[in-house]
ROPA-938534 format. One record per residue (C-alpha): residue number from 0; residue in one letter; chain; x negated, z negated, y negated. Coordinates in nm, 4 decimals. Example, Ala and Ser with C-alpha at 12.3 -4.5 7.8 and 13.67 -1.06 7.14 Angstrom:
@num=0 | residu=A | chaine=A | x=-1.2300 | z=-0.7800 | y=0.4500
@num=1 | residu=S | chaine=A | x=-1.3670 | z=-0.7140 | y=0.1060
This chain:
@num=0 | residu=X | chaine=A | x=-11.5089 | z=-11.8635 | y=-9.6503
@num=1 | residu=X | chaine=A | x=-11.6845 | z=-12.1838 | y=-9.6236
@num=2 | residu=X | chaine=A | x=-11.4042 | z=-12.4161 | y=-9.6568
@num=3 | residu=X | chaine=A | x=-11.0317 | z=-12.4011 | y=-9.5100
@num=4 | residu=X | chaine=A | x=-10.7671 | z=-12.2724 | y=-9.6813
@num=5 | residu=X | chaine=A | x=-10.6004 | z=-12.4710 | y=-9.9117
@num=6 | residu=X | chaine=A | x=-10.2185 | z=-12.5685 | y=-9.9102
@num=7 | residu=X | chaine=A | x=-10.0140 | z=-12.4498 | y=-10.2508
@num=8 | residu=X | chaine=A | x=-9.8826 | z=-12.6542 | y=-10.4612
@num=9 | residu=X | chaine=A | x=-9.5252 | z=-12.6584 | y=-10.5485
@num=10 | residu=X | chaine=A | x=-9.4952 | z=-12.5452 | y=-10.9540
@num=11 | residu=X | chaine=A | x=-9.2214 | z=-12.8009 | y=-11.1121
@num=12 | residu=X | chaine=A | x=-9.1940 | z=-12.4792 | y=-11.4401
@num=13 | residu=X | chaine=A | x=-8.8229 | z=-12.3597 | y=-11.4918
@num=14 | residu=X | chaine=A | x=-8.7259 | z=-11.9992 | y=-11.3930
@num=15 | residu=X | chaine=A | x=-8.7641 | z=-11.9026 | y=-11.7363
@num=16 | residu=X | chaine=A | x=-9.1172 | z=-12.0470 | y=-11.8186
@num=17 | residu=X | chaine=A | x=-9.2304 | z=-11.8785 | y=-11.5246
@num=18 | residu=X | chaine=A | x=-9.0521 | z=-11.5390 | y=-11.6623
@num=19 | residu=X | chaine=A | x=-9.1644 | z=-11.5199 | y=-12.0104
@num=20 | residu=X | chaine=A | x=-9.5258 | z=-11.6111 | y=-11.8930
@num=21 | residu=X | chaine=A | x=-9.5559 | z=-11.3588 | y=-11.6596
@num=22 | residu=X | chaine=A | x=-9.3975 | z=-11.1015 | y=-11.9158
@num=23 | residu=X | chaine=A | x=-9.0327 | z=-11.0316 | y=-11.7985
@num=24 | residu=X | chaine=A | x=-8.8947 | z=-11.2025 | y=-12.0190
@num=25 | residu=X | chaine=A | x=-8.9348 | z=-11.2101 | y=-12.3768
@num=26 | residu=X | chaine=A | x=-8.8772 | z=-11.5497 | y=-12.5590
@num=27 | residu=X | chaine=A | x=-8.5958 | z=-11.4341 | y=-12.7756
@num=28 | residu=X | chaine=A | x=-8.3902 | z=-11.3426 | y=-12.4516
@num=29 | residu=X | chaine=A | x=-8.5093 | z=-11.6426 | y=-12.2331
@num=30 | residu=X | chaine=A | x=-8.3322 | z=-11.8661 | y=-12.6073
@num=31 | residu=X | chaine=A | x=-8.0102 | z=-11.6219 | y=-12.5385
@num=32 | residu=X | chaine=A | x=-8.0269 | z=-11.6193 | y=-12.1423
@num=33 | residu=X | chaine=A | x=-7.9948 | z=-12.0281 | y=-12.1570
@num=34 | residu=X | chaine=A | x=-7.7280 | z=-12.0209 | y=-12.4379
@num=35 | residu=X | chaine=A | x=-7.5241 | z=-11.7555 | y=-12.2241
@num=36 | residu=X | chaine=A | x=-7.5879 | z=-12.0243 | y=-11.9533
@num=37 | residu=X | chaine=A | x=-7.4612 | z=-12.3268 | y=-12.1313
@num=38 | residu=X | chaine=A | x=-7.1792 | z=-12.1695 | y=-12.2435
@num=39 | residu=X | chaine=A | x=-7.0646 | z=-12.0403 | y=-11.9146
@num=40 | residu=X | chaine=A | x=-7.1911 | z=-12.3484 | y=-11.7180
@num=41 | residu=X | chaine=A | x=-7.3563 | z=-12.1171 | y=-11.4535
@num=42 | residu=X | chaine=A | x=-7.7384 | z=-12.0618 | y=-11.3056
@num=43 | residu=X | chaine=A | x=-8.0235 | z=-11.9538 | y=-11.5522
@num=44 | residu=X | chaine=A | x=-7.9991 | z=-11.6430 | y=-11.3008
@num=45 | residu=X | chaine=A | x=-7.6464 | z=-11.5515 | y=-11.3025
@num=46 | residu=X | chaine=A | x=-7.6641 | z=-11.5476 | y=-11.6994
@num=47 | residu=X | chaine=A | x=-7.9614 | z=-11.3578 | y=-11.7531
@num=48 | residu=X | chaine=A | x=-7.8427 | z=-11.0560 | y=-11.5250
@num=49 | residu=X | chaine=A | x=-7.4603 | z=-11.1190 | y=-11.6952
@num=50 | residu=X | chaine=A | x=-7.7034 | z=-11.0399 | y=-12.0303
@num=51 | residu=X | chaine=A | x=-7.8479 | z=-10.7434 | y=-11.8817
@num=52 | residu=X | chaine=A | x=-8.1900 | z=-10.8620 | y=-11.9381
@num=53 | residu=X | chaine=A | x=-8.3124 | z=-10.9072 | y=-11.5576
@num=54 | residu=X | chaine=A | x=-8.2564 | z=-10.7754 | y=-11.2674
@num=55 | residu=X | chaine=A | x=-8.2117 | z=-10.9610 | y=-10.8842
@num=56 | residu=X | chaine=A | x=-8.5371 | z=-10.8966 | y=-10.8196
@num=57 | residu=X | chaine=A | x=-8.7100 | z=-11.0880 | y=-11.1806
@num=58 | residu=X | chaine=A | x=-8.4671 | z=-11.4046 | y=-11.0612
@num=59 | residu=X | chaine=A | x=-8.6104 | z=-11.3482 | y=-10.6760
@num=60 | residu=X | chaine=A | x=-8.9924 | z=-11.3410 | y=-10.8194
@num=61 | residu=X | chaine=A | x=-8.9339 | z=-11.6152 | y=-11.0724
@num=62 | residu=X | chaine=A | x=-8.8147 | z=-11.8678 | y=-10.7620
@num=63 | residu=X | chaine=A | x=-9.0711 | z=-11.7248 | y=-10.5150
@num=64 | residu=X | chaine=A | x=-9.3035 | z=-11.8931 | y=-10.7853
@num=65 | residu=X | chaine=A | x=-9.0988 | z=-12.1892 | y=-10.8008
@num=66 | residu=X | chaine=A | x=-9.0670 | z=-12.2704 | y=-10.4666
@num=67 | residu=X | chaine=A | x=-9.4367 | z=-12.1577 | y=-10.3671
@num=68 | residu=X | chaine=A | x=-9.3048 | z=-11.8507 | y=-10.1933
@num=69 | residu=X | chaine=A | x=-9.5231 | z=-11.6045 | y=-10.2272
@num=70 | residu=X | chaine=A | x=-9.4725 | z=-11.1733 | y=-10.2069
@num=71 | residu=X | chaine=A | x=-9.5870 | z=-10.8635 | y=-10.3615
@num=72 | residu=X | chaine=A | x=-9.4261 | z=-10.6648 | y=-10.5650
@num=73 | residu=X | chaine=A | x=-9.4131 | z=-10.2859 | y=-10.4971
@num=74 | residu=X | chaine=A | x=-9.6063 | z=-10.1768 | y=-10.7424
@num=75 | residu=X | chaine=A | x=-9.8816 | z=-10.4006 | y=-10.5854
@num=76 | residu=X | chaine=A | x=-10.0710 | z=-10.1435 | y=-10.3670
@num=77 | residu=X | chaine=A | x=-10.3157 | z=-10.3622 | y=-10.2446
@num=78 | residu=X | chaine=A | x=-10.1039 | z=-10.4165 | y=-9.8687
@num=79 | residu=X | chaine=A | x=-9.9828 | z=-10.1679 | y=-9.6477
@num=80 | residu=X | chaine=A | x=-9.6395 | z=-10.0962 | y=-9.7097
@num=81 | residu=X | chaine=A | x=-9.5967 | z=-10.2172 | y=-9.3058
@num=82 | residu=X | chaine=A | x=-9.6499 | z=-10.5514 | y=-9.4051
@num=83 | residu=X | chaine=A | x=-9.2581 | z=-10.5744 | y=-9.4722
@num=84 | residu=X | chaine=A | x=-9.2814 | z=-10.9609 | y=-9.4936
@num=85 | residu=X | chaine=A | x=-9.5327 | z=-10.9310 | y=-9.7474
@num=86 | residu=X | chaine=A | x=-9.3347 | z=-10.6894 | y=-9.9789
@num=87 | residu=X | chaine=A | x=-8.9683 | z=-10.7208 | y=-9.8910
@num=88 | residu=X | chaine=A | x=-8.9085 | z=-11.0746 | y=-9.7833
@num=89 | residu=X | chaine=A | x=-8.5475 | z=-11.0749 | y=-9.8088
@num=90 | residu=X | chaine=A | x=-8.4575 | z=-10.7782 | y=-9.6294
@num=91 | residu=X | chaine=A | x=-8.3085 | z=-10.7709 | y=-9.2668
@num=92 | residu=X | chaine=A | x=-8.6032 | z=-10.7277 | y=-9.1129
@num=93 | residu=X | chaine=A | x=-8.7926 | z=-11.0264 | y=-9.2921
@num=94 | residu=X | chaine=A | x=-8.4876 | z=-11.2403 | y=-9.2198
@num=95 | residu=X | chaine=A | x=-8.5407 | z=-11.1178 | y=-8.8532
@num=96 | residu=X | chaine=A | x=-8.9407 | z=-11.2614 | y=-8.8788
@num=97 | residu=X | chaine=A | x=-8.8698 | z=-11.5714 | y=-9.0264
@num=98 | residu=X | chaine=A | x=-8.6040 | z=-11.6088 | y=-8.7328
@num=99 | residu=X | chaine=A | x=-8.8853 | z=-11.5626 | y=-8.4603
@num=100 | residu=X | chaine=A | x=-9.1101 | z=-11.7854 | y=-8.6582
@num=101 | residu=X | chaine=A | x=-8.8312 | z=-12.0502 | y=-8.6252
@num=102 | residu=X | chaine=A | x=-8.8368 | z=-11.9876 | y=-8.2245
@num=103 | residu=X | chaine=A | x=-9.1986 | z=-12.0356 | y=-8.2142
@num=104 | residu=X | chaine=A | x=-9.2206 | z=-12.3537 | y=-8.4446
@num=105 | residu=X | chaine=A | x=-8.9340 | z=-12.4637 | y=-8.1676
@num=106 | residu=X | chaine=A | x=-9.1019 | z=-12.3484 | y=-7.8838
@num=107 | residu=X | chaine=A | x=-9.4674 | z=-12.3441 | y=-7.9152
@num=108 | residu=X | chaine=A | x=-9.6564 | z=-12.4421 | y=-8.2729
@num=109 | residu=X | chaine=A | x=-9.4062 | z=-12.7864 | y=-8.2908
@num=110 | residu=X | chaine=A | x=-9.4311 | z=-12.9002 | y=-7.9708
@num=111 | residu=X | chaine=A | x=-9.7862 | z=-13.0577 | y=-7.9746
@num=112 | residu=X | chaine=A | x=-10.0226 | z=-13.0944 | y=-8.2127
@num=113 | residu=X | chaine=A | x=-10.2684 | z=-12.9257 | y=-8.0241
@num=114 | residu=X | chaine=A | x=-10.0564 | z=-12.5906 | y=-8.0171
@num=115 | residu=X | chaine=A | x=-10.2333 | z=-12.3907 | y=-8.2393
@num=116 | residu=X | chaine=A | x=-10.3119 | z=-12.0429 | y=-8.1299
@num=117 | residu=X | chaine=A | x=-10.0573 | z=-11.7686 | y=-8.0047
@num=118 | residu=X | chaine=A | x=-10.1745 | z=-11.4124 | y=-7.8930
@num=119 | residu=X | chaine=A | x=-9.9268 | z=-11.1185 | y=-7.9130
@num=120 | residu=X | chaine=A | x=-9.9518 | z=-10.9342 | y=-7.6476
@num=121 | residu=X | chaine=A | x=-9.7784 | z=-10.5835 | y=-7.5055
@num=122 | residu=X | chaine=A | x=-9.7949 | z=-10.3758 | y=-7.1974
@num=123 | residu=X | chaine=A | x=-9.8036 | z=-10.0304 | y=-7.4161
@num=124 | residu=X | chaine=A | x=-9.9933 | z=-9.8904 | y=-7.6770
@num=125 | residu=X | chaine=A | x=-9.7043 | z=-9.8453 | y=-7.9587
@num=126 | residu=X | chaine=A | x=-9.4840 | z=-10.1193 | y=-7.9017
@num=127 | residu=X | chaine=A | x=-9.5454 | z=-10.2529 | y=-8.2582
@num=128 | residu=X | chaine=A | x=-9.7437 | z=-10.5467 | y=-8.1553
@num=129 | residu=X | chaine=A | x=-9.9653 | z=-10.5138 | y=-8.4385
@num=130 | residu=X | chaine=A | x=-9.6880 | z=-10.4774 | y=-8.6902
@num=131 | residu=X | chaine=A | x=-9.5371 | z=-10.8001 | y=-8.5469
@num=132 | residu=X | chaine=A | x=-9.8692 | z=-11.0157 | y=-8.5229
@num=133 | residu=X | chaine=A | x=-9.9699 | z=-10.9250 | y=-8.9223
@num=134 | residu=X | chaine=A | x=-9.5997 | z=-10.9737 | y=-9.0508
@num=135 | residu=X | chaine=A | x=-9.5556 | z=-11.3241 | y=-8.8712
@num=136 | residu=X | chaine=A | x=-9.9067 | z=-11.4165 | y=-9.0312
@num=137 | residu=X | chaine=A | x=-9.7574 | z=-11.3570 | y=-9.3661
@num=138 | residu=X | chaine=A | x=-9.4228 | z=-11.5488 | y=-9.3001
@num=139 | residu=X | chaine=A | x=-9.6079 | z=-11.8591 | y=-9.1180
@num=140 | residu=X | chaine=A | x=-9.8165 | z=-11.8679 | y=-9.4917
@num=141 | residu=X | chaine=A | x=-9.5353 | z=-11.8405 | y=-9.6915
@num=142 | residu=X | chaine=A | x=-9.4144 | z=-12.0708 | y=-9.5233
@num=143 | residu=X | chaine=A | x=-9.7450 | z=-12.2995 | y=-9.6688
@num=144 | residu=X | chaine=A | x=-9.8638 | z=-12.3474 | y=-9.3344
@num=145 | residu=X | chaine=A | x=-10.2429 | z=-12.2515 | y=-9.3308
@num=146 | residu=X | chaine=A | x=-10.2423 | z=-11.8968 | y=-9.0783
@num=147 | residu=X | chaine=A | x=-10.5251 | z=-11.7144 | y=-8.9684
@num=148 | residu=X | chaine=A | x=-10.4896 | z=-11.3508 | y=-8.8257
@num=149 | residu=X | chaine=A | x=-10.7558 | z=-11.2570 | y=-8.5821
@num=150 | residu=X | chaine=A | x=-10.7814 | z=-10.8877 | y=-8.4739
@num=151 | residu=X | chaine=A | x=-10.8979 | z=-10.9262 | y=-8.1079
@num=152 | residu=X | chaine=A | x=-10.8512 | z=-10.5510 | y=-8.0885
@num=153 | residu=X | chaine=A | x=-11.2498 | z=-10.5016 | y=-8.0114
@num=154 | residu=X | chaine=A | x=-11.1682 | z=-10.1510 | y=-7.9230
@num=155 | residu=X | chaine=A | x=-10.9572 | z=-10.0067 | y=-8.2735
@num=156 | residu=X | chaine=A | x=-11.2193 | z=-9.8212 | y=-8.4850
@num=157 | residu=X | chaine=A | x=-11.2312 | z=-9.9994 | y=-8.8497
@num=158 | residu=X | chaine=A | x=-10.9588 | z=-9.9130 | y=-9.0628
@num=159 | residu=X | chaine=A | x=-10.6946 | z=-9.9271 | y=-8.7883
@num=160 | residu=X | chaine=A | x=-10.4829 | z=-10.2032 | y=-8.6644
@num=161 | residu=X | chaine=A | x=-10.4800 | z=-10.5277 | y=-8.8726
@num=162 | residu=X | chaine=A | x=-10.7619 | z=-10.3660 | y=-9.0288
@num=163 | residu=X | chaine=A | x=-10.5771 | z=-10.0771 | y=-9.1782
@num=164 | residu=X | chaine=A | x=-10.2899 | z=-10.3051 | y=-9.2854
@num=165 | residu=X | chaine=A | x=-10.4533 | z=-10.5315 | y=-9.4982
@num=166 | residu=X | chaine=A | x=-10.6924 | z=-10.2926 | y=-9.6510
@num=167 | residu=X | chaine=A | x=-11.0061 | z=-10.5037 | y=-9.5259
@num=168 | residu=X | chaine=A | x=-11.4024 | z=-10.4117 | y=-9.6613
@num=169 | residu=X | chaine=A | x=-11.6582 | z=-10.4010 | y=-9.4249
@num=170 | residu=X | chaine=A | x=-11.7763 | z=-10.7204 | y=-9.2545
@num=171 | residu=X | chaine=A | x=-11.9231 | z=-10.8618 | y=-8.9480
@num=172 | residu=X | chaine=A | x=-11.5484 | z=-10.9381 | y=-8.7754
@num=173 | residu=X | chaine=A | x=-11.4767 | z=-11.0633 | y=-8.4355
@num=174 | residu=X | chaine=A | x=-11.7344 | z=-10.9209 | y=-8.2243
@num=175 | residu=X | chaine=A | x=-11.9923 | z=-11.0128 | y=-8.4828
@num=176 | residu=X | chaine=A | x=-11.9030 | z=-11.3905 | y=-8.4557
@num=177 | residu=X | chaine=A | x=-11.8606 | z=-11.3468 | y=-8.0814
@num=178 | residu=X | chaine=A | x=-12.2210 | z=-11.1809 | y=-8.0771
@num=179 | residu=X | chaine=A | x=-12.3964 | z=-11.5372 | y=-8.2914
@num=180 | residu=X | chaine=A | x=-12.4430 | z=-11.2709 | y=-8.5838
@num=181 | residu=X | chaine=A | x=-12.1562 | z=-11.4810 | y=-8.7639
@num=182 | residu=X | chaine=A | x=-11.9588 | z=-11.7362 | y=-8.8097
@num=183 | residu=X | chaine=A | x=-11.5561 | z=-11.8291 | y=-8.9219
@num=184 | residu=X | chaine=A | x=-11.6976 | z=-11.7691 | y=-9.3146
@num=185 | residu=X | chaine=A | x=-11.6502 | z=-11.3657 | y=-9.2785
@num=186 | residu=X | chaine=A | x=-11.2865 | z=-11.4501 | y=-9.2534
@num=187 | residu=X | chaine=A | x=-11.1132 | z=-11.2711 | y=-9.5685
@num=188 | residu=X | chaine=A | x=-10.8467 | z=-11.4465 | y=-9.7711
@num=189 | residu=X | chaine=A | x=-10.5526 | z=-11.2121 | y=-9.8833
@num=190 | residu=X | chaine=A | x=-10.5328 | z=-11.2125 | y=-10.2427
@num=191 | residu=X | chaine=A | x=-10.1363 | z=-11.2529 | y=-10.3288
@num=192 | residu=X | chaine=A | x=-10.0813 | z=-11.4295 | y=-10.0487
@num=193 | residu=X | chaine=A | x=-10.2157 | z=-11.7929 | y=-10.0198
@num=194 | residu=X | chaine=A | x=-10.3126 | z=-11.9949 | y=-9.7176
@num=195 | residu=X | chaine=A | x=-10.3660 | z=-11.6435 | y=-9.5326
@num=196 | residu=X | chaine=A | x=-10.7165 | z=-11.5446 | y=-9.4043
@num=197 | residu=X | chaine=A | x=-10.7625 | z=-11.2609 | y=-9.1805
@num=198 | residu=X | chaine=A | x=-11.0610 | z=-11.1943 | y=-8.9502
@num=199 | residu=X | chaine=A | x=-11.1092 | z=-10.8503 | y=-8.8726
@num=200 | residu=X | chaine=A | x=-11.2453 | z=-10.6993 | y=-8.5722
@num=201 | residu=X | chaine=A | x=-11.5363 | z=-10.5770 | y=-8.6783
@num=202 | residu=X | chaine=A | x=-11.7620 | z=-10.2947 | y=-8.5144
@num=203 | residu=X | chaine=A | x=-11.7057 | z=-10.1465 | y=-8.2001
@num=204 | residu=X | chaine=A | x=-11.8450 | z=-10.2906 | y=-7.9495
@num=205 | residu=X | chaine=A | x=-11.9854 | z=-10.1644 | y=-7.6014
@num=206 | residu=X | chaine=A | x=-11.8821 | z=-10.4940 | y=-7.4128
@num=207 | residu=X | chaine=A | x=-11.5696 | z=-10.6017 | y=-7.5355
@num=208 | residu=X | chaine=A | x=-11.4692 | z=-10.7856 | y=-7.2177
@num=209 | residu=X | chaine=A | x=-11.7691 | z=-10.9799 | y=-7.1652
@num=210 | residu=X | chaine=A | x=-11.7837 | z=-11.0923 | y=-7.5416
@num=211 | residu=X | chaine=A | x=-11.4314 | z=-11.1519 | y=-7.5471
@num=212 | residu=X | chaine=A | x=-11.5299 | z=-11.3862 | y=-7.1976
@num=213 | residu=X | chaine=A | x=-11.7539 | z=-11.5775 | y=-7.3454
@num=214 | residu=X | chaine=A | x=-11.7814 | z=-11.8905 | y=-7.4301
@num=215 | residu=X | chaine=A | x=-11.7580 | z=-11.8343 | y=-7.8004
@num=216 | residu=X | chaine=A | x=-11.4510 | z=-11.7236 | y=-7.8214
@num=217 | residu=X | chaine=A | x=-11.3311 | z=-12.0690 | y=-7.7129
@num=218 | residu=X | chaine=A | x=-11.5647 | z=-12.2201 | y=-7.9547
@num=219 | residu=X | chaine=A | x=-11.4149 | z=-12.0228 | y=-8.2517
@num=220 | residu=X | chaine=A | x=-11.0922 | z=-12.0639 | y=-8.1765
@num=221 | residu=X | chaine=A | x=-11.2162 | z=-12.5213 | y=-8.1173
@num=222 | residu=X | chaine=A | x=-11.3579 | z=-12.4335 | y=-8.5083
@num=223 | residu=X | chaine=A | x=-11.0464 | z=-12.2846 | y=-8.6336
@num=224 | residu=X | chaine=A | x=-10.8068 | z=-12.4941 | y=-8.5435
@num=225 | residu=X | chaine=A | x=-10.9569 | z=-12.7549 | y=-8.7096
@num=226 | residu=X | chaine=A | x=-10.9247 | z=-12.5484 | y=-9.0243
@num=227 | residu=X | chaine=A | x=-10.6150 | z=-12.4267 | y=-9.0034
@num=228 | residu=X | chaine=A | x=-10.2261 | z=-12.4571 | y=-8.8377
@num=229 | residu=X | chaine=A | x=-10.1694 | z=-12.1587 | y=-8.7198
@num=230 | residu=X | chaine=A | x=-10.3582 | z=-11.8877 | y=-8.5008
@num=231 | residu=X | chaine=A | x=-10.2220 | z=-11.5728 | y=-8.4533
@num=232 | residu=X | chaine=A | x=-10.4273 | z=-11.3188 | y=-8.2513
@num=233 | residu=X | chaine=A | x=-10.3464 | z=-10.9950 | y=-8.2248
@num=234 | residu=X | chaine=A | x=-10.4738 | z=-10.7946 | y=-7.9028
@num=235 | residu=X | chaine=A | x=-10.5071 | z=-10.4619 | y=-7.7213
@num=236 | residu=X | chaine=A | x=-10.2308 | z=-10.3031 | y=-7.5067
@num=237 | residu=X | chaine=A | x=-10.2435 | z=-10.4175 | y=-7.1637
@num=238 | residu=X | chaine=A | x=-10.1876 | z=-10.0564 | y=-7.0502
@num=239 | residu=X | chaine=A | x=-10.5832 | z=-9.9750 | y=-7.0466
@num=240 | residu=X | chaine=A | x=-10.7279 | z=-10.2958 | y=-7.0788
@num=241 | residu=X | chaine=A | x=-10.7574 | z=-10.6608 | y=-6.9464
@num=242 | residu=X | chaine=A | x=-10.8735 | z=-10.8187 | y=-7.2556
@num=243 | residu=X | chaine=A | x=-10.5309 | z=-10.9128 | y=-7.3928
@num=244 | residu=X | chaine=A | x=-10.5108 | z=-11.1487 | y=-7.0573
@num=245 | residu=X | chaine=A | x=-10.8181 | z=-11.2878 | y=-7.0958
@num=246 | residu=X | chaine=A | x=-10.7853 | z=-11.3284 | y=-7.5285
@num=247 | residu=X | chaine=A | x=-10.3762 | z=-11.5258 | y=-7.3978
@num=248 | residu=X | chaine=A | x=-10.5370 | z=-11.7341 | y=-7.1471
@num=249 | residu=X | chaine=A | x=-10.8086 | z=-11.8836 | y=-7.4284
@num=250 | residu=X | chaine=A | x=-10.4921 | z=-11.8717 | y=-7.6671
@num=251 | residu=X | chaine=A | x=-10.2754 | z=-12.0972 | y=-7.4184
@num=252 | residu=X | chaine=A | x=-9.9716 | z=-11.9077 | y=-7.5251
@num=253 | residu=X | chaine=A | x=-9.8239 | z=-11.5514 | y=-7.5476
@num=254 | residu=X | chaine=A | x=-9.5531 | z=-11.3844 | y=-7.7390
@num=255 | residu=X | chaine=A | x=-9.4855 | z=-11.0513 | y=-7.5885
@num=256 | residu=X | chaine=A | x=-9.3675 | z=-10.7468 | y=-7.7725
@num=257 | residu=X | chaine=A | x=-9.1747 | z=-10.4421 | y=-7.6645
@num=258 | residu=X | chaine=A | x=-9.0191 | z=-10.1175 | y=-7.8064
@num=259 | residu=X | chaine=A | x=-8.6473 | z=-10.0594 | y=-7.7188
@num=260 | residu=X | chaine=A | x=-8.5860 | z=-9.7027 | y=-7.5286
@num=261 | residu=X | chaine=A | x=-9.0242 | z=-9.6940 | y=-7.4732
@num=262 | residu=X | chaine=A | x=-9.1369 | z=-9.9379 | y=-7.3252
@num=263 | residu=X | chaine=A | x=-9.1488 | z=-9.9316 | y=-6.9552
@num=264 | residu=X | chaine=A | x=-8.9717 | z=-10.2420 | y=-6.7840
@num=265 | residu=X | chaine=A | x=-9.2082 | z=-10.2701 | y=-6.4682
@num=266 | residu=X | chaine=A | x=-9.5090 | z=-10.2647 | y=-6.6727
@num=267 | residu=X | chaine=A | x=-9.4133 | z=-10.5413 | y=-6.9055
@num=268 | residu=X | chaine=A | x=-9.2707 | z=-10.7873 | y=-6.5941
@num=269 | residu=X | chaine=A | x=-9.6259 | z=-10.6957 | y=-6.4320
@num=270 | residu=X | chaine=A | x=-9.7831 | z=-10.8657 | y=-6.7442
@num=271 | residu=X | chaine=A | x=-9.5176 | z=-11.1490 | y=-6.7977
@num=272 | residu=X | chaine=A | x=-9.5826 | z=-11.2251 | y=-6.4073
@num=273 | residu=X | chaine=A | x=-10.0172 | z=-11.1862 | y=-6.5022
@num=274 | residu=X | chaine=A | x=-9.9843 | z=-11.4119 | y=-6.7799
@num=275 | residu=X | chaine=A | x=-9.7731 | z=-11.6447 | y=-6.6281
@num=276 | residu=X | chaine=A | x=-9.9987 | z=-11.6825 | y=-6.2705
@num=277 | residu=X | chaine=A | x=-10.3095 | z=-11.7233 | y=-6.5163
@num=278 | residu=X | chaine=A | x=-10.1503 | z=-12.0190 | y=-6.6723
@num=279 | residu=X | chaine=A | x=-10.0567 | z=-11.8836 | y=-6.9989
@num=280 | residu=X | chaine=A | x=-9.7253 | z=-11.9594 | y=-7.1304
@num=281 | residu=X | chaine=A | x=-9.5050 | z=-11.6853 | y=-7.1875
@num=282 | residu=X | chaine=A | x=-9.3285 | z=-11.8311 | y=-7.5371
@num=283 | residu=X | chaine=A | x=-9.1094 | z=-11.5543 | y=-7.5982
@num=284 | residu=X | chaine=A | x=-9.0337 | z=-11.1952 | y=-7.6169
@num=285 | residu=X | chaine=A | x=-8.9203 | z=-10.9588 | y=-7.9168
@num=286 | residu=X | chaine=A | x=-8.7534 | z=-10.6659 | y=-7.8853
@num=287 | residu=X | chaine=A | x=-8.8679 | z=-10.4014 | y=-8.1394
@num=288 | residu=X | chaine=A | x=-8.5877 | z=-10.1411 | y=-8.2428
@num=289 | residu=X | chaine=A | x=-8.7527 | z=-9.9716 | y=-8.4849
C-alpha cells in the first residue's frame, strides 16, 4: 500500500438506480415501485416493500450505497462473522459501537489534531478486547474517516486475533516493520470496506518487548498518522505481559475493555492506575456483556 487510503465519495444515484444495477431490482418493478410511490405520496422504500418486491434489508443496502455507508452482506464470507459492525450495522450491538465511537471522537480523536492513535487495552485474556478494537475500526471507516487497525499482539500465532477476523494472507506484519524488514506498504486494505487497512502482526517473534520498545514503533506510528485519521491498536492482555503499557504509552491514549461477571476488578484498577502514572490517558472504559 504505497499511498493512503482514499476518502469515498458520496454517490448522488437514486435508491432505485442503485437497486436495479446491482440486480435487486428488475426495471419493470423499479417503473411500478415509483408509480406505487407517486400515488401514495410516500418513500421509494415504503412502496417497494408495500409491492412486495424488496425487503428492509434491499432499502438498507441501497442507502448504505447512497450515503457511502458501507457493510457486507451475509452471504459475503470473506469477514468473520465477529466483525458485527461489518455485517450487521444496525443491530443493538452496532448501535452500541457507533455510541463509543461518538465518546471517543468527544473525548480523544476531536480534541486535537494531533490525537490520532488509541490502543485497547485489558487486564485479562478474554475480555473481548480484540472483538472491540476490529469492530470500532470498521465503524470509524464507515464513518469515511481513514482507520488503520494494527495488531500489536506480537505474541498471537497467525490466524488468531485481528488476524483470524479479517481473514489476512501471509505478510511481513508488525514485527516485520518493527525489525527494518518492512515498511507501512504491507498494510492490507479490506475489500468491502473502504478507507480500512489493517496491519497484521506478523510472525512470532522472540523479542516482542524490545521491538515493541524501540524506536520504530514511534516512527511508524509519526508515518501513519500522516496517512491516515485514525489509529486503532489492538494489544495483548496485561495479565502476562507488559507490552500493552508500553504499545498505550507510544499510543498517548487507552480505551480499556472488560467482561461483565470475568473480569477481575483489582487487576483492571492496577492497570488503569499503570497507565495513568506512565502518562497515558485513560479515555474510557467499555463494559462487555456478552
Amino acid at each position: 500500500m504505497n499511498s493512503p487510503v482514499p476518502r469515498t465519495n458520496g454517490s448522488s444515484r437514486s435508491i432505485g438506480d442503485i437497486l436495479v444495477a446491482t440486480g435487486r431490482l428488475s426495471s419493470e418493478d423499479a417503473v411500478r415501485v415509483a408509480q406505487r410511490q407517486q400515488k401514495d405520496n410516500v418513500q421509494f422504500g415504503e412502496a417497494a416493500i408495500a409491492l412486495k418486491v424488496l425487503t428492509k434489508d434491499d432499502i438498507d443496502f441501497a442507502l448504505s450505497k447512497q450515503f457511502d455507508y458501507s457493510y457486507l452482506s451475509d452471504t459475503d464470507l470473506s469477514l468473520s462473522p465477529d466483525l458485527v459492525a461489518a455485517y450487521k450495522p444496525f443491530s443493538r450491538v452496532g448501535e452500541n459501537l457507533r455510541a463509543v465511537r461518538s465518546q471517543l471522537m468527544l473525548r480523544w480523536f476531536g480534541t486535537d489534531p494531533s490525537h490520532k492513535v488509541l490502543a485497547v487495552v485489558s487486564a485479562g485474556r478474554s475480555d473481548g478486547k480484540s472483538f472491540l478494537a476490529g469492530n470500532l475500526a470498521v465503524v470509524f471507516a464507515q464513518q469515511g474517516q481513514r482507520t488503520l487497525l494494527i495488531d500489536g499482539d506480537l505474541r498471537s500465532q497467525p490466524g488468531r486475533g485481528q488476524h483470524g477476523m479479517f481473514k489476512l494472507g501471509k505478510n511481513a506484519g508488525l514485527s516485520g516493520v518493527l525489525a527494518g524488514r518492512a515498511g507501512l506498504e504491507v498494510a492490507q486494505l479490506v475489500p468491502g470496506l473502504p478507507g480500512l487497512a489493517i496491519l497484521s502482526s506478523g510472525a512470532v517473534p522472540p523479542n516482542p518487548q524490545e521491538l515493541l520498545g524501540r524506536a520504530a514503533f514511534g516512527d511508524l506510528l509519526k508515518i501513519a498518522s500522516v496517512q491516515f485519521d485514525i489509529i486503532i491498536v489492538d494489544t495483548p492482555s496485561s495479565e502476562d505481559f507488559a507490552d500493552a503499557e508500553i504499545i498505550a504509552s507510544r499510543a498517548g491514549a487507552a480505551l480499556m475493555v472488560a467482561r461483565k461477571n470475568q473480569s477481575m476488578l483489582p487487576q483492571a484498577v492496577q492497570l488503569a492506575r499503570r497507565l495513568q502514572e506512565g502518562g497515558v490517558a485513560l479515555v474510557g472504559s467499555v463494559l462487555n456483556d456478552a
